[in-house]
C-alpha positions in Angstrom: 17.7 7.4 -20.4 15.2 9.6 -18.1 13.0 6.5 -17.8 16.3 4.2 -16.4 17.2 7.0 -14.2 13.9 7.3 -12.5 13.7 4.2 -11.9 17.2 3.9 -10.2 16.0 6.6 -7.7 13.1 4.9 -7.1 14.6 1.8 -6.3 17.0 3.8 -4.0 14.3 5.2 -2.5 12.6 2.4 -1.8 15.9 0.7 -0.2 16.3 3.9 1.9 12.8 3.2 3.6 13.1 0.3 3.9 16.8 0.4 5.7 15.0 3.6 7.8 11.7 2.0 8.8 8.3 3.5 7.8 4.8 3.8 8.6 1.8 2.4 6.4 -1.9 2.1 6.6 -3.5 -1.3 5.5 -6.7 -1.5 4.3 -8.8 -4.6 3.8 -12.5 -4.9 2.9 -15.2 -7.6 2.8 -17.7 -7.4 0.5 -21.0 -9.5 0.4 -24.0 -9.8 -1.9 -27.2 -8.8 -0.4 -30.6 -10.4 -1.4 -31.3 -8.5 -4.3 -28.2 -9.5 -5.8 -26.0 -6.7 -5.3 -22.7 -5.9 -3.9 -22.1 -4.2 -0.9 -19.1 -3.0 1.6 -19.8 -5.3 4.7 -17.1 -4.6 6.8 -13.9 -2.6 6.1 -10.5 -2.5 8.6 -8.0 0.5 8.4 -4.6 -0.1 10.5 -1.9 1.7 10.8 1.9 -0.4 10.9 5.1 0.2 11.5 7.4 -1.3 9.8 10.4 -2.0 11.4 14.1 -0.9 9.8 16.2 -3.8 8.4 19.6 -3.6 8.8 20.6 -5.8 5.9 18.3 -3.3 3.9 20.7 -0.1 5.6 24.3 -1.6 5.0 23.0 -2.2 1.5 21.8 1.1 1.4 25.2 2.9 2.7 27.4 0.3 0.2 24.9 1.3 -2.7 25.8 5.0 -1.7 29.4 4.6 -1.9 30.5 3.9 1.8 30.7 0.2 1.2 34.6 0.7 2.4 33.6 2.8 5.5 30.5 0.4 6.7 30.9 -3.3 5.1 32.8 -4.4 8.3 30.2 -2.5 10.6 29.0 -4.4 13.6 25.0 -4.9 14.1 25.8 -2.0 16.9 27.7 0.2 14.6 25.2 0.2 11.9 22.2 0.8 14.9 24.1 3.3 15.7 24.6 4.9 12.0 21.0 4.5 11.1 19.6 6.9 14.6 22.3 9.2 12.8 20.6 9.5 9.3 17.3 9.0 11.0 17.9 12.8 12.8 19.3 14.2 9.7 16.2 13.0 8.1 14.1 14.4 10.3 16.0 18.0 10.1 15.8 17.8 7.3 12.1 17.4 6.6 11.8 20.3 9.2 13.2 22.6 6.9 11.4 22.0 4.1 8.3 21.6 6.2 9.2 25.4 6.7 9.9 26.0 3.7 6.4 25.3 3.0 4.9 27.6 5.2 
């Protein structure tokens, strides 16, 4: 039952980010085999992307929540509009428990 549960938040939590945007760092490494046979790090590329919120992602997001009544006839403008407003309560959010921390 725990197990089932976790893995509903996660998969919540994974459709909030999603519907919100993120950031991630990518890396990719090339490795080669030198002359004596071994294998070495040639050349290795860390960059940073934004990843863009999708709104398909947030009205699935706010329906899975509950609100399916309140934002399944949203316009693309409405539902902009809705995501800057969880956006800021995220972000007060995570100021507060950034001094909580502290």
């Amino acid at each position: 039952m725990k197990k089932r549960k976790k893995e509903r938040e996660e998969a919540e939590e994974a459709l909030r980010k999603k519907a919100l945007g993120y950031k991630t760092t990518e890396i990719v490494s090339e490795y080669g085999v030198t002359e004596t046979g071994a294998v070495e790090l040639v050349k290795r590329r860390v960059t940073e992307k934004d990843v863009p919120p999708d709104l398909t992602a947030l009205k699935t997001y706010l329906e899975y929540r509950g609100n399916s009544e309140e934002f399944s006839e949203c316009s693309v403008e409405e539902l902009i509009a809705e995501r800057k407003k969880l956006l800021k309560e995220l972000e007060k959010s995570s100021k507060k428990g950034d001094q909580n921390e502290n």
